[in-house]
C-alpha positions as CSV (number, residue, x, y, z in Angstrom):
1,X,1.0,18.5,5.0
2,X,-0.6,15.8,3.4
3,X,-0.4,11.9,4.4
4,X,-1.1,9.7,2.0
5,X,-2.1,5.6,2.5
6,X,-1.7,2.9,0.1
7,X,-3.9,-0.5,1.3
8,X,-2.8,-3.6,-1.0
9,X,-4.6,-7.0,-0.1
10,X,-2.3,-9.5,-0.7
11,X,-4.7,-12.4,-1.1
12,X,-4.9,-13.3,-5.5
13,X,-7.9,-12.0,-6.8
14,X,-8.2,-15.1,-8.7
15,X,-7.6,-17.7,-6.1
16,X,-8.5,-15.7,-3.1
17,X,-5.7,-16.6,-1.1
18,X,-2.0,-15.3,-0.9
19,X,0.3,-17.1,-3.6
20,X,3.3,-16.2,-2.2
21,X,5.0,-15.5,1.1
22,X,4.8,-12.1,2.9
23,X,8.5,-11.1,2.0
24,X,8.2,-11.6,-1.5
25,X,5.3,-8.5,-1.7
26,X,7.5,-6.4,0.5
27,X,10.4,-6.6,-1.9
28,X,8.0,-5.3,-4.8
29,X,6.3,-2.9,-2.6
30,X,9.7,-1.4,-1.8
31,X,11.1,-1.7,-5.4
32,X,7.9,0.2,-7.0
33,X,8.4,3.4,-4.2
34,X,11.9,3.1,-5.1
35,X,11.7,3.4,-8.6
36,X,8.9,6.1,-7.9
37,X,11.6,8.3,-6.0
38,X,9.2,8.4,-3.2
39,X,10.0,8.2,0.8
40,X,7.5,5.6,2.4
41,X,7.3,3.8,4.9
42,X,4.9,0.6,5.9
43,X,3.2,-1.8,7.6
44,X,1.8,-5.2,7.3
45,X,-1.6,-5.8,8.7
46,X,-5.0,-7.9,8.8
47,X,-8.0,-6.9,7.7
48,X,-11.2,-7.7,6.2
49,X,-12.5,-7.2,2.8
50,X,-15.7,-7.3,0.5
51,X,-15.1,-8.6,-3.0
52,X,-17.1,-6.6,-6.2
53,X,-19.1,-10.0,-5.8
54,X,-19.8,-9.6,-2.3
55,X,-18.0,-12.4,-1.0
56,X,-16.2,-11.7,1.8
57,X,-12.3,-12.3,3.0
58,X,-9.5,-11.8,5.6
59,X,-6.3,-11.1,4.6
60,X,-2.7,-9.9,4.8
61,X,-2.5,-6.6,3.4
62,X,0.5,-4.0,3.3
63,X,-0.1,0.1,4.1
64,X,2.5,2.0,2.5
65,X,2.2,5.8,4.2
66,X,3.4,8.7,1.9
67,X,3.7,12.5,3.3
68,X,3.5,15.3,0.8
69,X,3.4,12.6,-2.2
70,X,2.6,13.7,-5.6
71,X,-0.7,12.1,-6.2
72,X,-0.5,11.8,-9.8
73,X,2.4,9.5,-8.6
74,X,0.3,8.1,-6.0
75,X,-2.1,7.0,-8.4
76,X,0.4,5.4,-10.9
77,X,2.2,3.7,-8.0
78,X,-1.3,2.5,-6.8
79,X,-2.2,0.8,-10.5
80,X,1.2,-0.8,-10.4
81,X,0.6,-2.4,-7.5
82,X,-3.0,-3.2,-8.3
83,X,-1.4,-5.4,-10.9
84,X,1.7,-6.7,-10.1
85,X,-0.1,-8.3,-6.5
86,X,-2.9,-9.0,-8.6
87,X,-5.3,-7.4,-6.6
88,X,-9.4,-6.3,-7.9
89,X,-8.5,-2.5,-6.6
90,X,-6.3,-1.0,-4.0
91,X,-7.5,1.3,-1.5
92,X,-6.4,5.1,-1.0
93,X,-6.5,7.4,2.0
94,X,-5.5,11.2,1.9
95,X,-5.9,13.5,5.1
96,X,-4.2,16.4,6.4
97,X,-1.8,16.0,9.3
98,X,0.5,18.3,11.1
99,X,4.1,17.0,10.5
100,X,7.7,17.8,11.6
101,X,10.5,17.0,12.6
102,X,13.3,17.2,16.0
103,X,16.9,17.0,15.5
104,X,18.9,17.2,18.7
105,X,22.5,16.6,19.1
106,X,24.3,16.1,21.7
């Protein structure tokens, strides 16, 4: 199996900062998988990042994890969310992982 990771800054790539609050990019994050059919899940983190100009910046920034996603949707999902958070470029991660899952009853 294959996991796939989505990082979105969340600081403008204007402005440099984060226009709006944390909530408001989870809602759009979870809206774009949704209307990509995809199952995700995510995180919200901080991290550290050097702009094409070589300025550097901490920020918020949101990992979506995918498992066996289509990457032709991964990509399209990825320029989405390049533009609709504004962002210079989003970052993609693909490794293999060994995945599965326990059901139990009792």
């Amino acid at each position: 199996m294959t996991e796939t990771k989505i990082y979105i800054g969340l600081n403008d790539s204007k402005t440099m900062k984060q226009e709006f609050e944390t909530e408001k990019y989870i809602n759009i994050l979870k809206n774009v998988c949704k209307s990509y059919r995809v199952a995700f899940s995510f995180s919200v983190t901080q991290g550290g990042y050097i702009h094409e100009n070589g300025e550097y910046t901490q920020e918020k920034s949101l990992v979506i994890s995918l498992i066996n996603a289509d990457s032709a949707a991964v990509n399209e999902m990825a320029k989405d969310l390049c533009a609709f958070f504004n962002q210079e470029s989003v970052l993609i991660t693909e490794g293999e992982i060994r995945a599965y899952y326990i059901n139990e009853k009792l």
